[in-house]
C-alpha positions in Angstrom: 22.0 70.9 104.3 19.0 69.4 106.2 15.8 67.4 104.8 14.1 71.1 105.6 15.8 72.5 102.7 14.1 70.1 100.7 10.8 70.4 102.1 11.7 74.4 101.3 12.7 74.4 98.3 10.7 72.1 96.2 12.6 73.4 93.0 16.0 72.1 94.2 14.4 68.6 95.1 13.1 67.9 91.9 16.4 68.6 90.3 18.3 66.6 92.0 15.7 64.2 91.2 16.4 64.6 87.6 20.2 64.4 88.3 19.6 60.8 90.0 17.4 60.3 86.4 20.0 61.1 83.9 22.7 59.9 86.0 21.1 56.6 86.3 20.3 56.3 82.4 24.1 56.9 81.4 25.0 54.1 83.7 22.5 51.9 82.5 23.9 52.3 79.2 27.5 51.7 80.2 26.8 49.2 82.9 28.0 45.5 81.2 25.8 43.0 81.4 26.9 39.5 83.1 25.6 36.4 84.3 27.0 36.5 87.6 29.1 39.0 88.9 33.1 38.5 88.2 33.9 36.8 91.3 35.6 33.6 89.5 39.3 33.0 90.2 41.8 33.7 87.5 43.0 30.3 85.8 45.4 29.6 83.6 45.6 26.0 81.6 48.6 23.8 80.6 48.0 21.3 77.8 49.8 18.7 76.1 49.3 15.9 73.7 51.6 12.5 73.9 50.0 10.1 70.9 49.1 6.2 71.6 49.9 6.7 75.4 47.3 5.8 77.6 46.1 7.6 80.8 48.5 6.0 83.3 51.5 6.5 80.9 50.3 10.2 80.7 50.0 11.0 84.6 54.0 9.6 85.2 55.5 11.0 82.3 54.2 14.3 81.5 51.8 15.8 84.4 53.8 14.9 87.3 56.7 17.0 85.7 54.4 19.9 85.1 52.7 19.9 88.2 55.9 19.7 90.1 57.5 22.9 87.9 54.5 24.5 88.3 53.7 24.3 91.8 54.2 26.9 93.9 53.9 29.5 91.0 53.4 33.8 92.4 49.4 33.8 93.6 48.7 30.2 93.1 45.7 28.4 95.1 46.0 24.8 93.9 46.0 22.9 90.9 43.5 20.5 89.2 45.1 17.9 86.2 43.2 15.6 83.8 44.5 12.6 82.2 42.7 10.4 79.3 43.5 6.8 77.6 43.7 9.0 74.1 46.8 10.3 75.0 46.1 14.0 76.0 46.7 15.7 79.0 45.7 19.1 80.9 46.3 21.3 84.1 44.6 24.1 85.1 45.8 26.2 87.9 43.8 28.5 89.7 44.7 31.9 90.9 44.0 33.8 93.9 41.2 36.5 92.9 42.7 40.2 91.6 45.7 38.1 89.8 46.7 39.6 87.2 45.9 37.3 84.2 48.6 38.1 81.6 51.1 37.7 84.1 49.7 34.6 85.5 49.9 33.2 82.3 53.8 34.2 81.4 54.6 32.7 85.1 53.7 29.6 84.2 54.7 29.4 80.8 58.0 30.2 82.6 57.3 27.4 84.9 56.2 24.9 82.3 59.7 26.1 80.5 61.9 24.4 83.0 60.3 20.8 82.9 60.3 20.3 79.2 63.9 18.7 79.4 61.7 16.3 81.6 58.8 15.7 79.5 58.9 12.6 76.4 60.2 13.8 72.9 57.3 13.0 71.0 55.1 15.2 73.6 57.8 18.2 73.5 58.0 18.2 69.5 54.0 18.7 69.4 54.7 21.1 72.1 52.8 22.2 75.5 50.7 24.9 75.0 49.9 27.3 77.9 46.6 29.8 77.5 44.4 31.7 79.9 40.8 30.9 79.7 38.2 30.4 82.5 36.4 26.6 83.2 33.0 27.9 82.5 31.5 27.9 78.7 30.6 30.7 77.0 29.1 29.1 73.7 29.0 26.1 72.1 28.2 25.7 68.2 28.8 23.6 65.0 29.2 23.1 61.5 28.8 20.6 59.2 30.8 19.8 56.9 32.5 17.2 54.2 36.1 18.7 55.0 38.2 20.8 57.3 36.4 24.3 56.6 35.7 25.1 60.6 40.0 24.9 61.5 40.7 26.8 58.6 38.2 29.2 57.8 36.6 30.2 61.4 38.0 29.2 64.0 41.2 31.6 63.5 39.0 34.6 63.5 37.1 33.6 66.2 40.1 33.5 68.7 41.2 36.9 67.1 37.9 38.2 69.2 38.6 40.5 72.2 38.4 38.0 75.5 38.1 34.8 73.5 40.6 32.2 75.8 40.5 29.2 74.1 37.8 28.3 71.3 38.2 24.4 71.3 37.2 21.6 68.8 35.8 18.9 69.3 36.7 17.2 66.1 40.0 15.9 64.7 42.2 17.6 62.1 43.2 15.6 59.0 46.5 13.4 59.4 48.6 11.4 57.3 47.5 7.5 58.6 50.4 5.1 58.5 48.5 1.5 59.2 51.6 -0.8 59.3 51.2 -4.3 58.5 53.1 -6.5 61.6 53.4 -10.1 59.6 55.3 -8.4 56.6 57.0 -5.8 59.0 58.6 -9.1 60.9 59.6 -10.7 57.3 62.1 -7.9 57.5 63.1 -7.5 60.8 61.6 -4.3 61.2 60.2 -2.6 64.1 58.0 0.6 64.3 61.0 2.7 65.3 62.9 2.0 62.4 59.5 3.4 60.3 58.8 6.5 62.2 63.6 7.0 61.9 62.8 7.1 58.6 59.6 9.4 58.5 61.9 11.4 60.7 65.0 11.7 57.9 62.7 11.9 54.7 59.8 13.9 55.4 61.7 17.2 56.3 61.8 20.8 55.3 65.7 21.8 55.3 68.0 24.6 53.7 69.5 23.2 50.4 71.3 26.2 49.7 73.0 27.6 46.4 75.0 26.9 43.7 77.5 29.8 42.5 77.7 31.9 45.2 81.5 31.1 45.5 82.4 31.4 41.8 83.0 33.9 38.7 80.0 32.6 37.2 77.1 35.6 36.1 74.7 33.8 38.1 73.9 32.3 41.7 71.1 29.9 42.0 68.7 29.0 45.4 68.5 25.2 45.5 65.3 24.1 46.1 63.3 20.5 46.8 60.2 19.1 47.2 60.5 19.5 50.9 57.6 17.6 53.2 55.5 15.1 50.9 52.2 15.9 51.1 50.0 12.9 49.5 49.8 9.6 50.5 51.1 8.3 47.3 54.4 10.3 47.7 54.1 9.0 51.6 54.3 5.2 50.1 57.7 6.0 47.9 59.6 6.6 51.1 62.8 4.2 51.4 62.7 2.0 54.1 66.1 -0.3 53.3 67.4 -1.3 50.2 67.8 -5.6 49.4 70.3 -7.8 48.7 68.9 -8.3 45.6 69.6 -4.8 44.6 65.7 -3.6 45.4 64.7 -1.0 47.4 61.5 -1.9 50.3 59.0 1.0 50.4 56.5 2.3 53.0 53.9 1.3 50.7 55.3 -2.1 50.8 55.0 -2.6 54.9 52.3 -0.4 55.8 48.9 1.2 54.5 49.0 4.8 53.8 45.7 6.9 53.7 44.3 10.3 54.5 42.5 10.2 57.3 41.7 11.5 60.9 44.3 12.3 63.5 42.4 10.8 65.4 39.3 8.1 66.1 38.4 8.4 69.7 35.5 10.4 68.9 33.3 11.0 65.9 31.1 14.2 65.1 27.5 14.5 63.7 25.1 17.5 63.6 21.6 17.0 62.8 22.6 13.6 61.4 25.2 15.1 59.1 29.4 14.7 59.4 30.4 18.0 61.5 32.1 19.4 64.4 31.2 21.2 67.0 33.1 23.7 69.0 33.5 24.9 72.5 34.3 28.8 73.5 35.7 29.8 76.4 36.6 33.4 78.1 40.0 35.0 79.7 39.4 36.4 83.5 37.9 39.5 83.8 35.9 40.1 80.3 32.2 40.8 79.8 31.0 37.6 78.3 27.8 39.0 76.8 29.9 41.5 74.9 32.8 38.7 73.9 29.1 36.3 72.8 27.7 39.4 70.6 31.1 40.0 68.9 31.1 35.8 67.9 27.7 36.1 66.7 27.8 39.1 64.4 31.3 37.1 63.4 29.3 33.9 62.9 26.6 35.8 60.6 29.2 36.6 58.4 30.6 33.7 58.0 27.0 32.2 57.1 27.3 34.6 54.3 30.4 32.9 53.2 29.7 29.4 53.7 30.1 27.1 50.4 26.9 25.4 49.8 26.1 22.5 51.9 27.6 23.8 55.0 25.6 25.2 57.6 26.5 27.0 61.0 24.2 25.8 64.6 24.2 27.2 67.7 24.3 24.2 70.3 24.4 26.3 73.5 25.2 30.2 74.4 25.7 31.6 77.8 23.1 34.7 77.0 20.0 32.5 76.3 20.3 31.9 80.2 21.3 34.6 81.2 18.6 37.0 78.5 15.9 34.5 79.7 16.3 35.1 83.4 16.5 39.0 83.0 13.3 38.7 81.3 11.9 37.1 84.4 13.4 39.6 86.7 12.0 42.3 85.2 8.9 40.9 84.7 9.2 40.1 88.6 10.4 44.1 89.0 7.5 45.3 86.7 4.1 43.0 88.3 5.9 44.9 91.9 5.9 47.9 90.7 2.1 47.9 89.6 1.2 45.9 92.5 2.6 48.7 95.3 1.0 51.8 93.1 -2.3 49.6 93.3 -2.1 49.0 96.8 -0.8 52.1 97.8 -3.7 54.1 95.6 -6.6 51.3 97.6 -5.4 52.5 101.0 -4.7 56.1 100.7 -7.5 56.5 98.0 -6.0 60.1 96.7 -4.0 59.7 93.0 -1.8 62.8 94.5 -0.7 60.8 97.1 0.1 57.5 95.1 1.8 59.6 92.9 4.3 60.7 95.8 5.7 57.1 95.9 5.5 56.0 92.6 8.0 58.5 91.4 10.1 57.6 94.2 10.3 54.1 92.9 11.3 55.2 88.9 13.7 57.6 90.5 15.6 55.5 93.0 15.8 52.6 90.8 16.6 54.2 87.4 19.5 56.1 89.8 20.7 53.4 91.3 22.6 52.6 88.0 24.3 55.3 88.3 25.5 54.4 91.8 26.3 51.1 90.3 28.4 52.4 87.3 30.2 54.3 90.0 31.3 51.1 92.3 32.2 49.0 89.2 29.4 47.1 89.4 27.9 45.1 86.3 23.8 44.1 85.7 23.7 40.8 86.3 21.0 38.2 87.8 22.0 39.7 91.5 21.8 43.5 91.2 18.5 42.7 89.6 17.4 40.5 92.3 18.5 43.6 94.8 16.5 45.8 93.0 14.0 43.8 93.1 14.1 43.1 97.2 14.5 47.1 97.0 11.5 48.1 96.0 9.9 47.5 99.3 12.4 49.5 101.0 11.8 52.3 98.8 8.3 52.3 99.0 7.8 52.1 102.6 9.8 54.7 103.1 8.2 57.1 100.8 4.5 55.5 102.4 5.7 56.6 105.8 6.0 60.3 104.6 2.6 59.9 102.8 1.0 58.7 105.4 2.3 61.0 108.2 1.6 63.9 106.3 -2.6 62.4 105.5 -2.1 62.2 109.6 -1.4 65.5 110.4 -4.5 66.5 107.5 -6.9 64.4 109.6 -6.0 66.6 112.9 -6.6 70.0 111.4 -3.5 71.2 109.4 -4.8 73.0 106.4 -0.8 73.9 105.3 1.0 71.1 103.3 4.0 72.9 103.7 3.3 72.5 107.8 2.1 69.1 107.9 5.4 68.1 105.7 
């Protein structure tokens, strides 16, 4: 099939016009829309928490065992490790692009497996938590609130969201606060390991078992205990030796015991008011302006939930950028397209023959979609900047056919069909 065929059968031209048309509108539909294309490496993050140590501590006790087990993991590029003074500690390792996230993930969980023989008990019995999220934002927002409603009412169902890596916050839980008094602590020869020995044997959930299950008795009966206290009055009735005077010396009697934060390094406000804010982040290879709709239709109903007094801001979303810059573009796209059709109708001065390229641009660039559907492409800022730098393309092309034709008019030829 030659262009003649075309010029010969008009019928067949427009068709596959249409084709392009429809074609290009289902991929417009389908196509996901994105920020930037997905060209960001897979990563996977390591993190782990060792209380009261301080950044030095951190780096030779607990990184440099992870980093050496991991190291060397299937697809790996390098590694990148953060160490604070408020006793937390995270890796992230980057993969090469194409990984395979899920299995990136479970190979260094595997990894991270082998070094915890290495790493300090109190850092193993909070536990090192492995979880593959990219480094870039997706949306940042907060609540405030008098008590712990954000941990225990949304931020479970957000990570339950399709393509939600991590959704982390930056605000501390409640903790049992154990503020030991030094002066009487040295009145009785104690030190702070013989406090936290005793949290350690007291404050446990353990199997009591039955009574009667060996026996001719009717009945068998489940023992059963308090199991781990849970207020700080039942904190301060914990044993800590008995006297020679036949008393016993409480918590409450060497150390302070109150509800309070796990932790002070930081403290949370939004629009003046106690809060805390949150940070969301995606796993390789989702659409990030689907995973942000999904959190805000989840976030309106939570708003319909909230108790009174707690209200839900949005601090920062990766589609206000994104949504803003699209509107430029095709504003951009829009002033080009109007611009050309004026220009090309002030130079050929016939509306027949501005018409010629002017269909040429709706039909190239609403069928391009479809071209882009087909090679897994997504609409993002630069396939819209290509289309864009397109235009021009497209319409010189279909003014060079325009114009050759008016030339062969202005020589004699009374046939369009000939002068085509």
């Amino acid at each position: 099939m030659t262009l003649k065929h075309f010029i010969e059968r008009p019928v067949l031209a427009s068709v596959i016009s249409i084709v392009i048309v429809i074609a290009g509108i289902i991929g417009l539909a389908s196509l996901p829309v994105e920020q930037y294309p997905d060209i960001a490496p897979p990563t996977v993050m390591v993190r782990a928490t060792y209380p009261g140590a301080n950044a030095e501590t951190i780096q030779k006790s607990v990184i440099v065992p992870l980093e050496e087990a991991i190291n060397g993991v299937e697809n790996m590029m390098y590694i990148q490790s953060e160490a604070s003074n408020s006793g937390s500690a995270s890796i992230t390792v980057y993969f090469r692009q194409g990984t395979d996230p899920d299995m990136a993930a479970v190979n260094v969980q595997n990894k991270v497996a082998t070094a915890t023989g290495q790493l300090p008990g109190e850092v193993t019995q909070i536990g090192v938590t492995t979880m593959k999220r990219q480094t870039s934002m997706l949306k940042v927002i907060s609540i405030s609130s008098p008590d712990n409603y954000f941990s225990i009412n949304i931020e479970p169902r957000i990570k339950r969201i399709q393509g939600v890596g991590e959704c982390f916050v930056l605000g501390a839980d409640y903790a049992m606060r154990i503020w030991l008094k030094p002066d009487v602590m040295a009145q009785y020869n104690l030190v702070p390991s013989d406090i936290t020995g005793v949290l350690s044997e007291q404050n446990i959930e353990a199997a009591t078992g039955s009574l009667g299950e060996n026996s001719d008795n009717t009945f068998q009966y489940t023992m059963k205990y308090r199991g781990r206290l849970m207020t700080p009055e039942e904190f301060g009735e914990i044993v800590i030796r008995s006297l020679n005077d036949g008393s016993v010396l409480k918590l409450k009697d060497v150390a302070e015991v109150e509800m309070g934060d796990e932790s002070y390094a930081y403290s949370g406000k939004v629009n003046g008011h106690p809060g805390v804010s949150a940070m969301i982040f995606q796993t390789a290879g989702t659409n990030a302006t689907q995973i942000v709709g999904d959190i805000n239709a989840l976030l309106d109903e939570c708003r319909a939930e909230l108790p009174k007094g707690i209200e839900i801001t949005d601090l920062m979303s990766v589609t206000d950028f994104l949504y803003a810059s699209m509107n430029e573009v095709l504003k951009t796209l829009i002033e080009a397209i109007i611009l050309v059709v004026l220009v090309v109708y002030v130079f050929l001065q016939d509306i027949r023959s501005t018409l010629v390229p002017t269909i040429s641009i709706f039909v190239a660039l609403i069928g391009t979609f479809g071209f882009l559907a087909l090679a897994g492409f997504s609409i993002n800022l630069l396939t819209l900047f290509a289309l864009v730098l397109a235009i021009g393309t497209v319409v010189d092309d279909a003014i060079i056919v325009v114009e050759a034709v008016q030339a062969r008019f202005d020589v004699g030829y009374k046939s369009s069909y000939m002068a085509t």
